[in-house]
C-alpha positions in Angstrom: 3.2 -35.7 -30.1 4.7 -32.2 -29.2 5.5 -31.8 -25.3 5.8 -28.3 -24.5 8.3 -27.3 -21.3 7.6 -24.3 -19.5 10.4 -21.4 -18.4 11.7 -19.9 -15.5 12.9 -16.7 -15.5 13.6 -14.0 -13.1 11.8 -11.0 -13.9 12.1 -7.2 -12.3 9.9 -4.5 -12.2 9.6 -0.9 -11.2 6.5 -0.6 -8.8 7.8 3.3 -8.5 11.0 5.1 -9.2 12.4 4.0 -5.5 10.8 0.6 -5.5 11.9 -2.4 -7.4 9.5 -5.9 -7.8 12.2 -9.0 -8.3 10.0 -12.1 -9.0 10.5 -15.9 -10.8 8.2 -16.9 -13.0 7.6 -19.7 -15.8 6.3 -18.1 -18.9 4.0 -19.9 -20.5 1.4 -19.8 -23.9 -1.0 -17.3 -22.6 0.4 -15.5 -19.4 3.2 -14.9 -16.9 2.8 -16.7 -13.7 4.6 -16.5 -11.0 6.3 -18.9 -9.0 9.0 -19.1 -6.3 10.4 -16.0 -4.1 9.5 -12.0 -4.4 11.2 -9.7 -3.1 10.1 -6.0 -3.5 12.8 -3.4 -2.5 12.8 0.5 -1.6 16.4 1.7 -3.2 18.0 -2.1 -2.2 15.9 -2.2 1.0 13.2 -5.4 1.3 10.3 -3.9 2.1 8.5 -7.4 1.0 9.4 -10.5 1.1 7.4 -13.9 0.5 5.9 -16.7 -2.0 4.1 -16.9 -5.0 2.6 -20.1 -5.9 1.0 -20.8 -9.5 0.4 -16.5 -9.4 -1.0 -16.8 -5.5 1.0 -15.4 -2.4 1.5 -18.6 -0.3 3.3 -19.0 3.4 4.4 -16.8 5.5 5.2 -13.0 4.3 7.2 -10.4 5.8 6.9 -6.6 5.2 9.3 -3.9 6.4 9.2 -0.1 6.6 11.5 1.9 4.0 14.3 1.5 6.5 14.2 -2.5 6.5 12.1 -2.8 9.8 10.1 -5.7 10.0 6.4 -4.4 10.6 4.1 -7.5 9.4 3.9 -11.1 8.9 0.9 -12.7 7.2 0.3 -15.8 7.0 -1.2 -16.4 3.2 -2.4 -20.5 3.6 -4.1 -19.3 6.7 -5.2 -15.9 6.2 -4.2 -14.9 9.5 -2.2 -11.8 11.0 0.8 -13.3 12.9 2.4 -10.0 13.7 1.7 -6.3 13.7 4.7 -3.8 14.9 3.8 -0.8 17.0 3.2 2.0 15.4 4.7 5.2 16.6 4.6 8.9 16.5 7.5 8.9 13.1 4.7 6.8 11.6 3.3 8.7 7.7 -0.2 7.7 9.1 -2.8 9.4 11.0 -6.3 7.6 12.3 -9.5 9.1 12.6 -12.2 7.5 13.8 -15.7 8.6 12.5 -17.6 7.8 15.4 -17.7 10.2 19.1 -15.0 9.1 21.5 -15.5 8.7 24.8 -12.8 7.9 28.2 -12.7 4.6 28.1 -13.3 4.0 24.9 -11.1 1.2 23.2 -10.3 1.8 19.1 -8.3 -0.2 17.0 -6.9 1.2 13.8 -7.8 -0.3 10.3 -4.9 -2.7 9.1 -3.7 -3.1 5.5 -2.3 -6.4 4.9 1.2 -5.4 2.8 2.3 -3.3 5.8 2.6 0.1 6.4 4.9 0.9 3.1 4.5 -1.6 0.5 0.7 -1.7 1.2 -0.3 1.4 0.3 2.2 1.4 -3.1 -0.6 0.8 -5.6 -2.7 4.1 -3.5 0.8 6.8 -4.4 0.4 6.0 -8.3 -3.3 7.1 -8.2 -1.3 10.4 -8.5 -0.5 12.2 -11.5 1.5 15.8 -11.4 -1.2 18.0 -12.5 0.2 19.9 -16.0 -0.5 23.5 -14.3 0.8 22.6 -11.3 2.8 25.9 -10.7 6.5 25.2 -10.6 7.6 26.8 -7.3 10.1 23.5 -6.3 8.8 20.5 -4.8 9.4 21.3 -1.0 6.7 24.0 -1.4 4.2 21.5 -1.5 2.2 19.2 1.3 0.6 16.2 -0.2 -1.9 14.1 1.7 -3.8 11.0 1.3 -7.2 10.3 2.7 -9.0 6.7 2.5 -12.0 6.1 4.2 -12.3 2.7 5.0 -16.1 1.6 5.7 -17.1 -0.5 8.5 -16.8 -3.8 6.4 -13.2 -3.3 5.5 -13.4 -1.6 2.3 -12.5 1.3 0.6 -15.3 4.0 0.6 -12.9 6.9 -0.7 -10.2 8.2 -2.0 -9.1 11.6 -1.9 -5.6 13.1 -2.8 -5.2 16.7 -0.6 -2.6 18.9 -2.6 -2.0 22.4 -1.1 0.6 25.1 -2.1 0.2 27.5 0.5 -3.2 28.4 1.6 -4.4 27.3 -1.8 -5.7 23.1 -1.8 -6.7 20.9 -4.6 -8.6 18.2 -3.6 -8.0 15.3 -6.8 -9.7 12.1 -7.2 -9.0 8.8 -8.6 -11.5 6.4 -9.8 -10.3 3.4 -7.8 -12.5 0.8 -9.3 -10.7 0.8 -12.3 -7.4 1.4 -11.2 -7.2 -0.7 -8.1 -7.6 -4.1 -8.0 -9.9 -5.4 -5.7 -7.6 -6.5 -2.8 -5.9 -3.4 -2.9 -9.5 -2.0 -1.2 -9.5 -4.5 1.6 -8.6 -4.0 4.8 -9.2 -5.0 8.5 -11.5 -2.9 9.7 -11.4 -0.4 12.6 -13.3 -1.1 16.2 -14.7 0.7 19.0 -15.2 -0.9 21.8 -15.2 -4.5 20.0 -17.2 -2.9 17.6 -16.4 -2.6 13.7 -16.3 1.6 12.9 -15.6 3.5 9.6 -12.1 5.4 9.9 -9.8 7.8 8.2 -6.6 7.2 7.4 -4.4 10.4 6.7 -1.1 10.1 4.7 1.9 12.4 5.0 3.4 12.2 1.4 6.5 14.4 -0.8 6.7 14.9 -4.4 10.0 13.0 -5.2 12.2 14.4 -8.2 10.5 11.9 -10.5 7.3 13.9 -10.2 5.6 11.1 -8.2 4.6 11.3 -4.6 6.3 8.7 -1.8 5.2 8.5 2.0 7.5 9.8 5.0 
């Protein structure tokens, strides 16, 4: 009889050129699974922290902004939202609510479990540096996201806004190959109780890697 032992092994991974994935997991005959602590980091900064069991996100996890300030916990066994920092006016996002607003009115913002930074990691490589992209430098340019997130919590669309001047190309991506399907969940929006469709607007720079990061 042939007993076969699994191994563990630390593994590391570049999400982007500023973000680093630092993982265990026991390789075994047909895939990589992890297991035990992750850790992804922005230049040496944690901007997630939790545990993976048999290749699931388990516990309690903690995500940070790029500067290391705690902004979410989620609670993976339960599925429940433990904490949500304010977010202020230095935030990269913008919220806008498809519906008329009225005084009075109270609207809550669409949440992406994975924070406000490591969340929205998989949405920055949709982008690819266009080859004719004129070569006036990098600060010339203002590059936006746009999501639409439907009143079910889901990713309707997915525009990238790239303007050089008064010039703007407006790119796509064809998320449903490129994005798995958690990546297109959220917590919806409401008005007044009430779940709406909203826009969420992302201030972004192309880095000297040719790849776009948020403010």
């Amino acid at each position: 009889m042939n007993t076969c032992f699994s191994q563990q092994i630390t593994r590391k991974n570049k999400l982007t050129s500023s973000v680093l994935e630092r993982y265990q997991s026991f390789i075994g005959t047909n895939k990589e699974v992890r297991q035990g602590l992750y850790q992804a980091l922005y230049n040496k900064t944690p901007v997630a922290s939790g545990m993976y069991t048999d290749d699931k996100r388990t516990g309690m996890w903690h995500f940070y902004s790029k500067a290391g300030t705690l902004v979410e916990n989620y609670n993976y066994d339960t599925n429940t939202l433990t904490y949500e920092a304010v977010e202020d006016t230095t935030s990269a996002l913008r919220y806008f609510v498809d519906a008329p607003l009225n005084p009075g009115d109270r609207v809550t913002k669409p949440i992406k479990i994975g924070g406000r930074y490591f969340a929205y990691i998989p949405y920055l490589k949709l982008f690819k540096l266009p080859s004719d992209m004129p070569n006036t430098g990098r600060e010339g340019y203002t590059i936006t996201l746009e999501l639409l997130i439907s009143p079910l919590g889901r990713l309707a669309d997915f525009r990238i806004h790239v303007r050089l001047g008064k010039d703007e190309d407006i790119m796509h991506a064809n998320t449903d190959l490129l994005l798995k399907d958690e990546d297109k969940q959220f917590i919806p929006a409401t008005l007044n109780n009430q779940p709406v469709a909203c826009r969420i607007m992302i201030h972004c720079y192309l880095n000297p890697s040719d790849q776009i990061d948020m403010y």
